[in-house]
PDB file of the backbone (N, CA, C, O) and the ligand in Angstrom, with CONECT records:
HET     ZN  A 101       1
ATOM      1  N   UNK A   1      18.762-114.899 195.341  1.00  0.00           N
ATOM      2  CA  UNK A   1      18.470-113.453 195.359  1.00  0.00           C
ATOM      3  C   UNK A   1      17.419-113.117 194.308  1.00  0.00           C
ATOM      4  O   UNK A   1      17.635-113.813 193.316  1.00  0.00           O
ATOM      5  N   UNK A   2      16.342-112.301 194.137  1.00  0.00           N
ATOM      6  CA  UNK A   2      15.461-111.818 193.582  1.00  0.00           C
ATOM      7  C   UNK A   2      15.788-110.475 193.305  1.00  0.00           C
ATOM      8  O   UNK A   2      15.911-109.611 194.172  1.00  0.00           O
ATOM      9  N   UNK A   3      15.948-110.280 191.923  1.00  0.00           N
ATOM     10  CA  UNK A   3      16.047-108.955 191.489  1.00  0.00           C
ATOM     11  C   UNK A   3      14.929-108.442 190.745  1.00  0.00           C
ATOM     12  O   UNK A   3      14.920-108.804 189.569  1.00  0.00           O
ATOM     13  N   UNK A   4      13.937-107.659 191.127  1.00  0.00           N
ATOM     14  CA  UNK A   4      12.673-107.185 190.036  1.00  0.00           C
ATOM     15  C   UNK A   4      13.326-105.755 189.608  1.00  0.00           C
ATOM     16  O   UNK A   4      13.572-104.816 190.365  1.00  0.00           O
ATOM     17  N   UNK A   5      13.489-105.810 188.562  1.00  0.00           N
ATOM     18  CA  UNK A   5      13.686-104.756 187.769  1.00  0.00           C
ATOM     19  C   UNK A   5      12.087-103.831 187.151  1.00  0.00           C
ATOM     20  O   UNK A   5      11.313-104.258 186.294  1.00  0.00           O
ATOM     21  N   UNK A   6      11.970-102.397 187.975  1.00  0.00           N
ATOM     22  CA  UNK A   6      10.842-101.719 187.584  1.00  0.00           C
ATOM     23  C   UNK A   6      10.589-100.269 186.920  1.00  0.00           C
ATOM     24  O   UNK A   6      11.380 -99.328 186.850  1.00  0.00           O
ATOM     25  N   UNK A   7       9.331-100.353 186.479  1.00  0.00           N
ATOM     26  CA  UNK A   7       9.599 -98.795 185.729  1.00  0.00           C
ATOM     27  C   UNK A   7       8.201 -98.041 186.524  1.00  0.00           C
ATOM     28  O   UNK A   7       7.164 -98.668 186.737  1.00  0.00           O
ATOM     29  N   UNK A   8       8.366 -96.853 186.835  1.00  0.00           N
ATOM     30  CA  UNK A   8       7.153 -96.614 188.217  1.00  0.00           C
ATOM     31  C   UNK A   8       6.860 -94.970 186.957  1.00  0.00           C
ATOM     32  O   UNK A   8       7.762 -94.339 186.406  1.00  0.00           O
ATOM     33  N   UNK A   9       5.386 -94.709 186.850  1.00  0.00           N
ATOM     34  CA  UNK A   9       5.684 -93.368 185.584  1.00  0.00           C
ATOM     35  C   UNK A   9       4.292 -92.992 186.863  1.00  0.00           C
ATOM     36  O   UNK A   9       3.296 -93.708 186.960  1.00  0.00           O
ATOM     37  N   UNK A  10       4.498 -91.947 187.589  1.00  0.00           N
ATOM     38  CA  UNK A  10       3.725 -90.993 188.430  1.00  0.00           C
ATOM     39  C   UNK A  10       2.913 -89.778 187.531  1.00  0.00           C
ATOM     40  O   UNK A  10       3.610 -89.046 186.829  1.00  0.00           O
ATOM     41  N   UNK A  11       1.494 -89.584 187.563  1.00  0.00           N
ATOM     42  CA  UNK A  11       1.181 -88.337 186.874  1.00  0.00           C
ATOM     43  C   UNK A  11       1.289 -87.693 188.315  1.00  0.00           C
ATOM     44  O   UNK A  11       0.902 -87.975 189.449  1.00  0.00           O
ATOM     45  N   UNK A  12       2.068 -86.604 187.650  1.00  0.00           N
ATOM     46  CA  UNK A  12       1.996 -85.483 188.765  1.00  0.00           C
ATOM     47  C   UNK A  12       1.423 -84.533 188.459  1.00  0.00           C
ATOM     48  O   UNK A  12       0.931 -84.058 189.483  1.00  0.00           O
ATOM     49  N   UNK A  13       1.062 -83.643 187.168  1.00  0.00           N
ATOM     50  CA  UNK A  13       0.208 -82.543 186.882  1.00  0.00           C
ATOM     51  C   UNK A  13       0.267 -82.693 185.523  1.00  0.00           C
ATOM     52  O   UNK A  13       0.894 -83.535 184.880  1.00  0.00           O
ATOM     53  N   UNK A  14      -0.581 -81.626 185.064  1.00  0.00           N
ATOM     54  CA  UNK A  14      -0.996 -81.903 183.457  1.00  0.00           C
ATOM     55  C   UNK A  14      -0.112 -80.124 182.805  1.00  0.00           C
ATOM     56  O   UNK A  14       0.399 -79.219 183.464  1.00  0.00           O
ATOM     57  N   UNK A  15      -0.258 -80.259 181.593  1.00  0.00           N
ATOM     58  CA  UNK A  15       0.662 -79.769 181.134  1.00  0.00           C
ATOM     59  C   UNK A  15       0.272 -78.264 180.837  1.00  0.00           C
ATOM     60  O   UNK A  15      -0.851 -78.113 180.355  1.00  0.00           O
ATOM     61  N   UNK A  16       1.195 -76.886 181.098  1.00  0.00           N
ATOM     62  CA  UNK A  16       1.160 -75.722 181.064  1.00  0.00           C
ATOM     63  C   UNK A  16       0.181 -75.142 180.070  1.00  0.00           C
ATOM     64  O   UNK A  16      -1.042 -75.172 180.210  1.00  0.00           O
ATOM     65  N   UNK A  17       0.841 -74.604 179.041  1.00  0.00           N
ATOM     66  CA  UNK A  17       0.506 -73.483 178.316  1.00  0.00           C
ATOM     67  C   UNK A  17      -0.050 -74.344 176.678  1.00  0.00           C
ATOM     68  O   UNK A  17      -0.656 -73.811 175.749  1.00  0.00           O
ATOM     69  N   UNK A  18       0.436 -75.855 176.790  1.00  0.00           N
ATOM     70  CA  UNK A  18       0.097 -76.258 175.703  1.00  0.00           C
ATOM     71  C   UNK A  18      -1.633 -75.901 175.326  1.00  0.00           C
ATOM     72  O   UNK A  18      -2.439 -75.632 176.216  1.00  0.00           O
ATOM     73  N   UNK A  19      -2.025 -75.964 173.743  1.00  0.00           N
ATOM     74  CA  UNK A  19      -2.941 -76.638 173.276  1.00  0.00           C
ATOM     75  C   UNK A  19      -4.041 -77.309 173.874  1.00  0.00           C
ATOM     76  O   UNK A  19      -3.258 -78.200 174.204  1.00  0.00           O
ATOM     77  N   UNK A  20      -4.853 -77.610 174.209  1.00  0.00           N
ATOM     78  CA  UNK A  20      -6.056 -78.487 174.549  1.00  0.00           C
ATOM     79  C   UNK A  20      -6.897 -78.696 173.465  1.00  0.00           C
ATOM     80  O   UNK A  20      -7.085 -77.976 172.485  1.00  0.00           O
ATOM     81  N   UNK A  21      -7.515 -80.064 173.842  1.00  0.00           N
ATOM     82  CA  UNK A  21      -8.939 -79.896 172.646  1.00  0.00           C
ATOM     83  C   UNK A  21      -9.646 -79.289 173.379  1.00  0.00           C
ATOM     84  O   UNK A  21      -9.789 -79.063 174.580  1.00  0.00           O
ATOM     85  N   UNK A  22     -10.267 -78.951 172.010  1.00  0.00           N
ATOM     86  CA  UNK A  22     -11.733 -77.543 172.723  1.00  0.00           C
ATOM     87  C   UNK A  22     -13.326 -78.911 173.082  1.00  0.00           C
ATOM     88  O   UNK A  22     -14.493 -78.544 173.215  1.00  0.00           O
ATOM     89  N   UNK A  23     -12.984 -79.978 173.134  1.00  0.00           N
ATOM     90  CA  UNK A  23     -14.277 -80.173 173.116  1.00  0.00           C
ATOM     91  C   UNK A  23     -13.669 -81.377 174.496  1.00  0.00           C
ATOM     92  O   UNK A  23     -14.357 -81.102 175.479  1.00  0.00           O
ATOM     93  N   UNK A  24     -12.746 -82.453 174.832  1.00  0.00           N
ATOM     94  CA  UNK A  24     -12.749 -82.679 175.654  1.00  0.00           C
ATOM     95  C   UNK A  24     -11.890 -82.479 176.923  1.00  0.00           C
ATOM     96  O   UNK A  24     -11.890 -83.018 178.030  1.00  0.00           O
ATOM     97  N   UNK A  25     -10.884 -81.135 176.129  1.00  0.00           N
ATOM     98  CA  UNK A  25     -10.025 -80.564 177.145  1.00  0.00           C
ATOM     99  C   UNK A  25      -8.895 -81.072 177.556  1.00  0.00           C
ATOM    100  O   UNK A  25      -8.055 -80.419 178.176  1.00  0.00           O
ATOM    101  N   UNK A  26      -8.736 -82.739 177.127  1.00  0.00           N
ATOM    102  CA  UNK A  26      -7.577 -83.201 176.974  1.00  0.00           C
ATOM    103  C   UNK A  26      -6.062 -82.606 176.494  1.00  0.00           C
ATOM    104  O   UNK A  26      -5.698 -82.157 175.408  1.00  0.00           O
ATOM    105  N   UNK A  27      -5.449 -82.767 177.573  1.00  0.00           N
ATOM    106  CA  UNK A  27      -3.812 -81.864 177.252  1.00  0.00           C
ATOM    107  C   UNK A  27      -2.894 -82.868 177.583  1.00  0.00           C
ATOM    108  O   UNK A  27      -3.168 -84.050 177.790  1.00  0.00           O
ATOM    109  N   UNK A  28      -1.196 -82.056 177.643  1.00  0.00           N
ATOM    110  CA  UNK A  28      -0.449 -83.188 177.792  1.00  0.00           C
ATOM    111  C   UNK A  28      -0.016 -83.343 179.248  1.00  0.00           C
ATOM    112  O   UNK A  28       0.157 -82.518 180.145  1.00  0.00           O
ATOM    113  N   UNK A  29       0.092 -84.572 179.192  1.00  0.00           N
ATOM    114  CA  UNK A  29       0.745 -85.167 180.984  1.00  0.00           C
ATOM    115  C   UNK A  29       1.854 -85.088 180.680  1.00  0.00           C
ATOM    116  O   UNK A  29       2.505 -84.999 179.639  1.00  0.00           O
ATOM    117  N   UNK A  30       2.141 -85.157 182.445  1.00  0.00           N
ATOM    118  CA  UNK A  30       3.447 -84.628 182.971  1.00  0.00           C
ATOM    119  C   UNK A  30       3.565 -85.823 183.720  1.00  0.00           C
ATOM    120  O   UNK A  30       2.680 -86.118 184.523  1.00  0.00           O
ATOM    121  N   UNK A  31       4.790 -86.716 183.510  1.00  0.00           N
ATOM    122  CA  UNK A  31       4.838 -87.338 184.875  1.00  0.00           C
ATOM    123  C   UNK A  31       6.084 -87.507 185.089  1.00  0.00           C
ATOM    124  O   UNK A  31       6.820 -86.581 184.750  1.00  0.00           O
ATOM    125  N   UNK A  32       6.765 -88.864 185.781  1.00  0.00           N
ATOM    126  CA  UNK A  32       8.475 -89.154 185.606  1.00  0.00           C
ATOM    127  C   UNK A  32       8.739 -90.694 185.537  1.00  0.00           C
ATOM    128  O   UNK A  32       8.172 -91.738 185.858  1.00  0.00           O
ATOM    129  N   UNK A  33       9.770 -90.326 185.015  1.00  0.00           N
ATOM    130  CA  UNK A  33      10.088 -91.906 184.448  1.00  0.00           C
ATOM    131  C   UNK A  33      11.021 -92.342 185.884  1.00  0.00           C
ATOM    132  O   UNK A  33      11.858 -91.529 186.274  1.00  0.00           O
ATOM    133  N   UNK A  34      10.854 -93.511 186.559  1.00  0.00           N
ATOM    134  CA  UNK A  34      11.770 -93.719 187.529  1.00  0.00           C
ATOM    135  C   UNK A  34      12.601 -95.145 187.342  1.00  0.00           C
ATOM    136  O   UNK A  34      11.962 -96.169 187.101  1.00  0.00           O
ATOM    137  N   UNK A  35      13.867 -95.172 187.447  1.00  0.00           N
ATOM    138  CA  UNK A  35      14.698 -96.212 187.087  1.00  0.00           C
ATOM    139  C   UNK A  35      14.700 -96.973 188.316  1.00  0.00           C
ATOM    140  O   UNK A  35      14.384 -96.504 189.409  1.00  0.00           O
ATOM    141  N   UNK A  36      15.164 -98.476 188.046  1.00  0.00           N
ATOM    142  CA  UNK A  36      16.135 -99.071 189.136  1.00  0.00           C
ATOM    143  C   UNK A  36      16.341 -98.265 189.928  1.00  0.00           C
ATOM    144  O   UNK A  36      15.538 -97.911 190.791  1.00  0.00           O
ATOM    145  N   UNK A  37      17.813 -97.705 189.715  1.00  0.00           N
ATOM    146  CA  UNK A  37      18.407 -96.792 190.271  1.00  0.00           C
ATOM    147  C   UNK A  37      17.827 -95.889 191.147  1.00  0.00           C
ATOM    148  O   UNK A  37      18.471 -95.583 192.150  1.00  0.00           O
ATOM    149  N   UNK A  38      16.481 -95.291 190.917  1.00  0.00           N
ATOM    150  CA  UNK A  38      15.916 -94.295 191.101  1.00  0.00           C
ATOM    151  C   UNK A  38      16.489 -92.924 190.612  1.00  0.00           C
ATOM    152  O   UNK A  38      16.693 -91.907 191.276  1.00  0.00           O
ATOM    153  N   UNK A  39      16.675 -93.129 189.424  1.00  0.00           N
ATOM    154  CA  UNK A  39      17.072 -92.116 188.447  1.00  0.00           C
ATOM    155  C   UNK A  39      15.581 -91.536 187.798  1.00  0.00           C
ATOM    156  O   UNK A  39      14.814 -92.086 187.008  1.00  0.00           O
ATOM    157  N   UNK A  40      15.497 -90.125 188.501  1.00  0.00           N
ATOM    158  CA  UNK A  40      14.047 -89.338 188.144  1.00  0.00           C
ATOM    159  C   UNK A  40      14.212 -88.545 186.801  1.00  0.00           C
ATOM    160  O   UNK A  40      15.070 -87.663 186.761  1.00  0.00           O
ATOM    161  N   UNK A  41      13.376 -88.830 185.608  1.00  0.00           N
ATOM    162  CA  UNK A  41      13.497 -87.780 184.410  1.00  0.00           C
ATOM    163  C   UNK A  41      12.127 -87.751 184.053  1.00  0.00           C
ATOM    164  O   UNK A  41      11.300 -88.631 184.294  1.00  0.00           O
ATOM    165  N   UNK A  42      11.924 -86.565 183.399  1.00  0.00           N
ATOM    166  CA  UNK A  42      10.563 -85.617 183.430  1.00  0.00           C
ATOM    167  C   UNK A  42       9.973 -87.075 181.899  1.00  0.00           C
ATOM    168  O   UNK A  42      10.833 -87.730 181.310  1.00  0.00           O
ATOM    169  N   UNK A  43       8.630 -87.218 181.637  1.00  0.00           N
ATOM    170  CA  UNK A  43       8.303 -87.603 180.486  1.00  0.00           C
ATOM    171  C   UNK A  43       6.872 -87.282 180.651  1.00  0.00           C
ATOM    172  O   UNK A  43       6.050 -87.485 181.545  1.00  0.00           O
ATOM    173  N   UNK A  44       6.838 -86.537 179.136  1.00  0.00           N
ATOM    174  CA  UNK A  44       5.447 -86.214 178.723  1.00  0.00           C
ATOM    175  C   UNK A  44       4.715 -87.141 177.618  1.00  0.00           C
ATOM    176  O   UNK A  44       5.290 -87.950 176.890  1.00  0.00           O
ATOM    177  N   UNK A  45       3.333 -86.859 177.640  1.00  0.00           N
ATOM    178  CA  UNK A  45       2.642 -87.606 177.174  1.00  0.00           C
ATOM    179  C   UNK A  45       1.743 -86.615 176.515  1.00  0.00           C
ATOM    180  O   UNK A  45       1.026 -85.878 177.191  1.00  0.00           O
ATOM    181  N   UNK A  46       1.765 -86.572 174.977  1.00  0.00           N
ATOM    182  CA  UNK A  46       0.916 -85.234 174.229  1.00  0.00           C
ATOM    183  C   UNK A  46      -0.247 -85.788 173.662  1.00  0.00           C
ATOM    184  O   UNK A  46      -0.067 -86.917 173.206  1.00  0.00           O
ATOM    185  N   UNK A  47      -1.231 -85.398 173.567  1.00  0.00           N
ATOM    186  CA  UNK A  47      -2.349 -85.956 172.726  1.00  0.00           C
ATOM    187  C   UNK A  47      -2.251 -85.632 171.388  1.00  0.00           C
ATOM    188  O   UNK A  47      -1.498 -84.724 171.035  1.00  0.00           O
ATOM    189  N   UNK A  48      -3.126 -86.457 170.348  1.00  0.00           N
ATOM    190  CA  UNK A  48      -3.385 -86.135 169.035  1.00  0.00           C
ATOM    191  C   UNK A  48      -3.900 -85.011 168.769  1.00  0.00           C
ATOM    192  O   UNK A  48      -4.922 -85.212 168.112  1.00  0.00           O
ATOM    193  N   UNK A  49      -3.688 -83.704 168.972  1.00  0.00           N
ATOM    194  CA  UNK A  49      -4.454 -82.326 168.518  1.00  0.00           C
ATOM    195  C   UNK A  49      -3.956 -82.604 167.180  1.00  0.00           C
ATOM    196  O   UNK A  49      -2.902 -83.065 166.742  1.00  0.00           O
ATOM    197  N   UNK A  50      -5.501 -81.999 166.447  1.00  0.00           N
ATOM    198  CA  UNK A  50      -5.150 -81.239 165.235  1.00  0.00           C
ATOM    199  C   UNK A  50      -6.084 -80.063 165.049  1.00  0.00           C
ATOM    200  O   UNK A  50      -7.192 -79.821 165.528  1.00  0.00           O
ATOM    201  N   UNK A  51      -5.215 -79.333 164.114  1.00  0.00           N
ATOM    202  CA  UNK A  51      -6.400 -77.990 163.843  1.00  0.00           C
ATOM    203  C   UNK A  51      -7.165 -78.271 162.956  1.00  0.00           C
ATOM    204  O   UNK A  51      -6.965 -78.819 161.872  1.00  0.00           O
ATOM    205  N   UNK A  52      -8.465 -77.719 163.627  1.00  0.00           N
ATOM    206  CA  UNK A  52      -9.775 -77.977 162.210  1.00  0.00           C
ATOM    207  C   UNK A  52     -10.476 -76.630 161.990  1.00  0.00           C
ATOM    208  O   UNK A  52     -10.674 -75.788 162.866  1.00  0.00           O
ATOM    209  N   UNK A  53     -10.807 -76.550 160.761  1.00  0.00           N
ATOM    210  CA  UNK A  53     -11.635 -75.608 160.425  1.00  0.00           C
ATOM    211  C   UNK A  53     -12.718 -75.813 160.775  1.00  0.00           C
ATOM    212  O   UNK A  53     -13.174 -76.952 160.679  1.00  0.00           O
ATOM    213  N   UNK A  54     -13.622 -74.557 161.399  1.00  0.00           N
ATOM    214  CA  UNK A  54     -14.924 -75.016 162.067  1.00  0.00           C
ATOM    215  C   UNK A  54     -15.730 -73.962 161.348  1.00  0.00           C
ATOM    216  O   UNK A  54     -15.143 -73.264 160.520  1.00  0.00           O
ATOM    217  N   UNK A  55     -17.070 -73.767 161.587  1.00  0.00           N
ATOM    218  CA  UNK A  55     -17.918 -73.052 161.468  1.00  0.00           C
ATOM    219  C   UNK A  55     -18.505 -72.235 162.727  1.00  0.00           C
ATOM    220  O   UNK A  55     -19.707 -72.494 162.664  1.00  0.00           O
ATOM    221  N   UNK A  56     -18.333 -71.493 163.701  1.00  0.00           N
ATOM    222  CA  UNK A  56     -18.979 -71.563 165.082  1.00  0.00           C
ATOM    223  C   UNK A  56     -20.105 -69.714 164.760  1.00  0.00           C
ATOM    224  O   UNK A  56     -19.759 -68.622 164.308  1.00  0.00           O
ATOM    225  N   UNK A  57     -20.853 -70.013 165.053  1.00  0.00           N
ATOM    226  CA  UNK A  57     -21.549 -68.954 164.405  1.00  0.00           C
ATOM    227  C   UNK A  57     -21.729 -67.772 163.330  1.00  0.00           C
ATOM    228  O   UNK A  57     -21.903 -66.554 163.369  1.00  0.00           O
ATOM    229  N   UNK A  58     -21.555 -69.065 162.061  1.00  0.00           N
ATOM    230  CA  UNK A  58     -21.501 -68.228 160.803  1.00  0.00           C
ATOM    231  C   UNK A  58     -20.098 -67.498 160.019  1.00  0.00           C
ATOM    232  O   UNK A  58     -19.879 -66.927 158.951  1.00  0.00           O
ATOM    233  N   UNK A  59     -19.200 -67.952 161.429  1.00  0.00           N
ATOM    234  CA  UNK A  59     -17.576 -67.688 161.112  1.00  0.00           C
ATOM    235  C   UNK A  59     -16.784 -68.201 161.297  1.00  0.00           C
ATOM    236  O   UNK A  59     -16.535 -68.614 162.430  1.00  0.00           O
ATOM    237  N   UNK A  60     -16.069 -68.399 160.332  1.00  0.00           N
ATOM    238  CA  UNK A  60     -14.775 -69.852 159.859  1.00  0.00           C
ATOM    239  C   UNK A  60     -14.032 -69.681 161.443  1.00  0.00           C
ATOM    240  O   UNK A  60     -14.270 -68.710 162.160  1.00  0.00           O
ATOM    241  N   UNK A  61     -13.556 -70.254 161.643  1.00  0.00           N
ATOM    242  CA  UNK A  61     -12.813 -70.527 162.846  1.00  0.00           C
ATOM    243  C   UNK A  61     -11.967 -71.735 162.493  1.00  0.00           C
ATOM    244  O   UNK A  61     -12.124 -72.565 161.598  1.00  0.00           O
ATOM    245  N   UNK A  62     -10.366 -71.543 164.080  1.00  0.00           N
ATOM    246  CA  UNK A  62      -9.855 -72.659 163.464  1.00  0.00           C
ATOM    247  C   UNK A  62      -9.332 -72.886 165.137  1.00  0.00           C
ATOM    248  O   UNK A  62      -8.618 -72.136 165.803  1.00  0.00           O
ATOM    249  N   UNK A  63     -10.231 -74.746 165.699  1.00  0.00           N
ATOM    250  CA  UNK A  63     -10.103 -74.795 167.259  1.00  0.00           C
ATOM    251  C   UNK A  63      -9.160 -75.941 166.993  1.00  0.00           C
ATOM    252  O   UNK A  63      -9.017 -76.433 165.874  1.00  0.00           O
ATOM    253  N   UNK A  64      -8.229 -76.529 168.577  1.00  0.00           N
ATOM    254  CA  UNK A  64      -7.860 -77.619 168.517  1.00  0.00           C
ATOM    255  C   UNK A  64      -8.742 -78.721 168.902  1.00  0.00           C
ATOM    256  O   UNK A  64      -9.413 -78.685 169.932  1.00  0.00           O
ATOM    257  N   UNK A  65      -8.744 -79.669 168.107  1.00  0.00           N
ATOM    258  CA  UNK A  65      -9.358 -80.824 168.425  1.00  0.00           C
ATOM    259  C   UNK A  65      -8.671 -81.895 168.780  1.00  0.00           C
ATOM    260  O   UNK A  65      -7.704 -81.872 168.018  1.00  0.00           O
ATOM    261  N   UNK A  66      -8.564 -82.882 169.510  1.00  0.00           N
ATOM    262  CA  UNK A  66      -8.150 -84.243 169.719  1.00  0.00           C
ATOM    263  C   UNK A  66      -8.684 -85.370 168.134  1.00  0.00           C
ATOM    264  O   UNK A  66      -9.758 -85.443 167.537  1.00  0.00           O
ATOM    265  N   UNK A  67      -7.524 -85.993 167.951  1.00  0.00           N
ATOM    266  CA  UNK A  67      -7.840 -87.300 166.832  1.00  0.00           C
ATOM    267  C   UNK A  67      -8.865 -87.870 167.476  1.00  0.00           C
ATOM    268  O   UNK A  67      -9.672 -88.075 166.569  1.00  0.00           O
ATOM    269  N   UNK A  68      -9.533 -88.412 168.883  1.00  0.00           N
ATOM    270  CA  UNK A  68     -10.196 -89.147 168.974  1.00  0.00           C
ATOM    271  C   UNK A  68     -11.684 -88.392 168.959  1.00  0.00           C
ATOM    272  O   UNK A  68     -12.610 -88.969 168.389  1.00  0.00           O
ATOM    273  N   UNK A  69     -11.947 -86.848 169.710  1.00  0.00           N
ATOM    274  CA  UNK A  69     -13.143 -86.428 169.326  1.00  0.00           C
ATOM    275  C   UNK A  69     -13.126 -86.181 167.808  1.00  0.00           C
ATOM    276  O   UNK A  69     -14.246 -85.867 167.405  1.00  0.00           O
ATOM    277  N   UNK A  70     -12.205 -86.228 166.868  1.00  0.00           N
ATOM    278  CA  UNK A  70     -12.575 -85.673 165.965  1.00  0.00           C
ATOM    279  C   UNK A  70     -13.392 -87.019 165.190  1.00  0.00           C
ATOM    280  O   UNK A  70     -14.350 -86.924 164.422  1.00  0.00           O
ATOM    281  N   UNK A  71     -12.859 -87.994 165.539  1.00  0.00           N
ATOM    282  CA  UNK A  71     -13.309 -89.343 164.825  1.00  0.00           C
ATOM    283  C   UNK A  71     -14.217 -89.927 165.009  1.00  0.00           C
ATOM    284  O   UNK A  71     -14.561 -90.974 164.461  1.00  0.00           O
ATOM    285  N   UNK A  72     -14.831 -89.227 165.955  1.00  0.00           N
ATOM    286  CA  UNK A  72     -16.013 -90.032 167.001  1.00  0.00           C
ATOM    287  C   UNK A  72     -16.943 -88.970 166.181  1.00  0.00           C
ATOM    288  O   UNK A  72     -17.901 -89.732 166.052  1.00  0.00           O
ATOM    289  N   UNK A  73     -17.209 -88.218 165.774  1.00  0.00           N
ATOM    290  CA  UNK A  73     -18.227 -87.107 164.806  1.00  0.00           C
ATOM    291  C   UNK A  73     -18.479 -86.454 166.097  1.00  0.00           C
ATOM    292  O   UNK A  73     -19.683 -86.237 166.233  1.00  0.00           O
ATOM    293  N   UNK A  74     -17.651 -86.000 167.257  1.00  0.00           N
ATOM    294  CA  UNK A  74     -17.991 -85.225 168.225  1.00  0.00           C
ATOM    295  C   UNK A  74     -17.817 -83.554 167.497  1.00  0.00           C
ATOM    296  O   UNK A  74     -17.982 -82.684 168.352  1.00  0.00           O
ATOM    297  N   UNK A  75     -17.654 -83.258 166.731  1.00  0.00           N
ATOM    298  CA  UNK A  75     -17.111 -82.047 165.810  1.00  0.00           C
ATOM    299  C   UNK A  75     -18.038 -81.517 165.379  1.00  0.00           C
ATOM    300  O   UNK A  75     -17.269 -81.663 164.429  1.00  0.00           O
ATOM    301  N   UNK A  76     -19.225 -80.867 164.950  1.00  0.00           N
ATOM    302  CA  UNK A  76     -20.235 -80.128 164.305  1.00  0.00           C
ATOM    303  C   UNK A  76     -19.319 -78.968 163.280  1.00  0.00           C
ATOM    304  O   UNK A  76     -18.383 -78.241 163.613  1.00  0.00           O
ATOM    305  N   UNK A  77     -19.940 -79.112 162.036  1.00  0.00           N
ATOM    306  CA  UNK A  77     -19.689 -78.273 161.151  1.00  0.00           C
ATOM    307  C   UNK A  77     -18.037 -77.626 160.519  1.00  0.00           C
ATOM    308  O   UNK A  77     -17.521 -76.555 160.198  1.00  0.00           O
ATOM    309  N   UNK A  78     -17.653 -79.282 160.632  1.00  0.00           N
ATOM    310  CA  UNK A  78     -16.066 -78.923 160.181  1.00  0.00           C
ATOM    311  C   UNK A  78     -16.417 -78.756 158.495  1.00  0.00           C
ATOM    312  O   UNK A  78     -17.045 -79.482 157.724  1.00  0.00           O
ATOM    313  N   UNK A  79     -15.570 -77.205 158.271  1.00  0.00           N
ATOM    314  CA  UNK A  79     -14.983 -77.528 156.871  1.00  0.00           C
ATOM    315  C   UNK A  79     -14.262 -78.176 156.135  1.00  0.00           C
ATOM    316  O   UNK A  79     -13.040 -78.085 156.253  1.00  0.00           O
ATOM    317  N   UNK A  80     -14.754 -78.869 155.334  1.00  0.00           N
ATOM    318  CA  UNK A  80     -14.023 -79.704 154.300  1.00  0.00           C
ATOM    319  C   UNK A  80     -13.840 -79.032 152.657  1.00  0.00           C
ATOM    320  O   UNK A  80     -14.772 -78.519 152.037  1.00  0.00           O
ATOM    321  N   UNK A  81     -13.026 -79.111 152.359  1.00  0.00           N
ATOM    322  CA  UNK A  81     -12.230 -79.201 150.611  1.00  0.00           C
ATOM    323  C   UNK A  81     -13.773 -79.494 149.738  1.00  0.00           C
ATOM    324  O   UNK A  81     -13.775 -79.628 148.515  1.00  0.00           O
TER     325      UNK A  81
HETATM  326 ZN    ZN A 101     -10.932 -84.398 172.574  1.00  0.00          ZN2+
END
């Protein structure tokens, strides 16, 4: 007998009211975790937002960014300390 034991994770839509980064729009997934069994439970997947202080025409502002645009110098005119 052959038993494969599997884990199947479906994106089905991306996530409501959360946060996005402002520069690549990245939000959180929605998908489901499916058992053996076929036991369905919701699991999300959130990105690295953080808030940064920006500059956007001469006025402090504060957008969400993703860890990865922020690291990539995709960011213009963050305030720093
Ligand atoms: Zn981003």
């Amino acid at each position: 007998m052959l038993c494969i034991r599997f884990l199947t994770i479906l994106v089905i839509t991306t996530g409501g009211n959360m946060a996005k980064c402002a520069i690549c729009g990245k939000r959180m997934l929605v998908g489901a975790n499916v058992s053996h069994a076929h036991n369905v439970t919701k699991k999300y997947q959130k990105p690295n937002l953080r808030k940064v202080k920006v500059t956007i025409d001469g006025e402090p502002q504060k957008i969400w960014v993703c860890a990865k645009c922020r690291k990539a110098g995709k960011v213009d005119g963050i305030n720093r300390k």
